[in-house]
N, C-alpha and C positions, 0 to 999 in steps of 0.2 A: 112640459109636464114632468114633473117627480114621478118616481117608480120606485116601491121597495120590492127588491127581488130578496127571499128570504130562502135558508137552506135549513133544510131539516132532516134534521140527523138521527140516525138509527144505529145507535153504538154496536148490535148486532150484527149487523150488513158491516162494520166498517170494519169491525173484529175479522171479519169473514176472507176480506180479501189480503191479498197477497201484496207482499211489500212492495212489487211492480206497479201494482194497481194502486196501492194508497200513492208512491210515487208519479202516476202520470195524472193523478186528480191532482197532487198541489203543482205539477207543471201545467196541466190545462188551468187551473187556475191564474196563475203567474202570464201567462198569454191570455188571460180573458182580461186581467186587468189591465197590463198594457194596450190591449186593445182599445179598450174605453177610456183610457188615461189620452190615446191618439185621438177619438173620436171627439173630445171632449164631454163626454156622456159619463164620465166616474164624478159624483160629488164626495163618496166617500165607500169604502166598505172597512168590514169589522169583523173578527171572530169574535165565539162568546164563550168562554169557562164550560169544562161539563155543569149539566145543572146540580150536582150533586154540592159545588161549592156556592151555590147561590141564596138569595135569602126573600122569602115572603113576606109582606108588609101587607099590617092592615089598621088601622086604626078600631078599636071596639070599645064602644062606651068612654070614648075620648082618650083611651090609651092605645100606644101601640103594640103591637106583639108581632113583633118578628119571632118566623119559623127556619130553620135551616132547611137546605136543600129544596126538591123541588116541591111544586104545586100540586102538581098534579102524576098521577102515575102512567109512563105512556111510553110506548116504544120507542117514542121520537121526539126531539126537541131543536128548539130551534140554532144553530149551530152557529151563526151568523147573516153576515146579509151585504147587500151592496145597495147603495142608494146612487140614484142615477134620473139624469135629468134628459130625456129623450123625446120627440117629436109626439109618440102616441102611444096607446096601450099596442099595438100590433109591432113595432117596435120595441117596446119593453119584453114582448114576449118574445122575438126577434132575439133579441138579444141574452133573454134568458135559457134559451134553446142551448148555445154557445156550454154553458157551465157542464164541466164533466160528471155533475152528479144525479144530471138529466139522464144519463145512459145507464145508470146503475139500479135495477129493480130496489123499491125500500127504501130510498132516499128521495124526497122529495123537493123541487124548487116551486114557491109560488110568488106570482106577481100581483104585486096591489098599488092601483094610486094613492098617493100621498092625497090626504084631502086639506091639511092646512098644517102648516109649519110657523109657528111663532104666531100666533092666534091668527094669520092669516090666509083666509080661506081659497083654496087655488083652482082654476078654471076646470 
């Protein structure tokens, strides 16, 4: 079963901490992904740009209009993610427990099944 495990970032909280701490979040990183690279459970992860470089698509009245930056206004946005191919959701969450940004108030990791990848649909 597919899992996306997504981190969502709160540029505040990250502001907040101390260069030790943003230091042992990308080393527990760097050990979360070897791990699952061991495990065979990494299919892929990914950072994402602050959203402030990102762009809104919409099509309106058959035109498109892109907007710069983000969508919506919010403490948190989504930071990145790991995608991982694991036994069960209790596993998925198993393993998302692992991410050091579980321990940090303000930052949060969620887990969601993948429901289909390449129009097809998964158990």
């Amino acid at each position: 079963m597919k899992f996306l495990i997504s981190l969502h970032i709160n540029p505040a909280v990250l502001d907040a901490l101390t260069d030790e701490e943003k230091a042992a979040i990308g080393d527990g990183h760097a050990t979360f992904i070897e791990s699952l690279k061991k495990s065979g459970e990494l299919i892929t992860t990914q950072a994402l740009v602050d959203p402030s470089q990102a762009a809104v698509v919409r099509v309106r009245n058959g035109q498109p209009v892109v907007t710069d930056g983000p969508f919506l206004e919010a403490k948190e946005h989504l930071g990145g993610f790991y995608l991982v191919d694991c036994e069960n959701k209790e596993r998925a969450i198993e393993l998302a427990t692992q991410i050091p940004d579980c321990a940090i108030d303000g930052l949060g990791v969620e887990v969601r099944q993948v429901m289909f990848a390449d129009g097809q649909l998964e158990a």
